[in-house]
N, C-alpha and C positions, 0 to 999 in steps of 0.2 A: 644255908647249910655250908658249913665248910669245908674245904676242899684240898687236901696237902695236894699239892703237885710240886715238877721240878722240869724246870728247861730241860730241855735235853732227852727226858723220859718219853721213847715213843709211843707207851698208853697215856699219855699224860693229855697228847698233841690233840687229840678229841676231844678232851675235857675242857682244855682250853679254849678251844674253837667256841665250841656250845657257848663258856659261862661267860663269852663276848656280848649273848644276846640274852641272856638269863640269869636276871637276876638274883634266882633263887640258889645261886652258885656265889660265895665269896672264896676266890682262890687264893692260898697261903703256897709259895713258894718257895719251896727248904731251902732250895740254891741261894736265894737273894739278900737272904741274912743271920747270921748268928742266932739271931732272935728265932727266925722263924723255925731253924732247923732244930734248935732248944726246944722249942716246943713240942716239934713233930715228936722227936727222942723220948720228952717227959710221956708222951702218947703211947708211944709205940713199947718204953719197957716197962708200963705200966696196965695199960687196957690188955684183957684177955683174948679180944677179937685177934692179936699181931701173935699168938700162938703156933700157930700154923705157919703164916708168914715166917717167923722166926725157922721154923724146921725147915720148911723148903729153902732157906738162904734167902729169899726175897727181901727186898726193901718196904713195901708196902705201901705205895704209889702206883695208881692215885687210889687217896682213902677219905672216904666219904662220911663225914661225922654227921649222923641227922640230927633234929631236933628232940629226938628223946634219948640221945645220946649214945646210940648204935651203930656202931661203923660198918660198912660193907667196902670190898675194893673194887667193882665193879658197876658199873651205872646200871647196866641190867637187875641188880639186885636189889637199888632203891626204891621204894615205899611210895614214893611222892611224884617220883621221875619217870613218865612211858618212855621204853624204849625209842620209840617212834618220834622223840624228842628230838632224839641225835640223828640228824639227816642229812648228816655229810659225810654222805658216802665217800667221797673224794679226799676225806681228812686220814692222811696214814693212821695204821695203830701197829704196834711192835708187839713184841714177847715181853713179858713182866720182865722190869729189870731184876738183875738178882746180884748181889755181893760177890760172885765169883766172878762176873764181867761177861759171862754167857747171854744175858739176856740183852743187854744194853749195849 
């Protein structure tokens, strides 16, 4: 599944952790190239799921595209993924980033 994340994003910092050891996680990272953040964008003003995201100001990292092509921004909410997957307690997690610079 893929995985937009971004350096820097302290929800991200968990997702990354995990998709070190799972490989059911391919991370795309907006930050590292034109390319990647092109895409996130075509995603993000285009899929209905980023609705919401959109109102609250949010960025929408980290957002999890499954295989039948359903996004959730939350690993708790994936289909495929136990919680009980993410076991690093010790890996910080932040406030959703959000476009006003509150969250991040």
């Amino acid at each position: 599944m893929k995985v937009y994340v971004m350096s820097g994003c302290p929800d991200c910092t968990q997702i990354k952790e995990l998709a070190k050891t799972d490989a059911r996680f391919t991370l795309i990272d907006i930050g590292e190239s034109p390319l990647n953040l092109k895409e996130f964008l075509r995603l993000r003003d285009t899929h209905p799921a980023f609705a919401r995201v959109k109102e609250r100001g949010t960025i929408g990292i980290p957002c999890f595209v499954q295989a039948d092509g359903s996004i959730v921004f939350s690993i708790d909410r994936l289909t495929d993924v136990s919680v009980t997957d993410v076991a690093a307690d010790d890996v910080p997690t932040g406030a959703a980033c959000s476009l006003d610079g509150k969250g991040c």
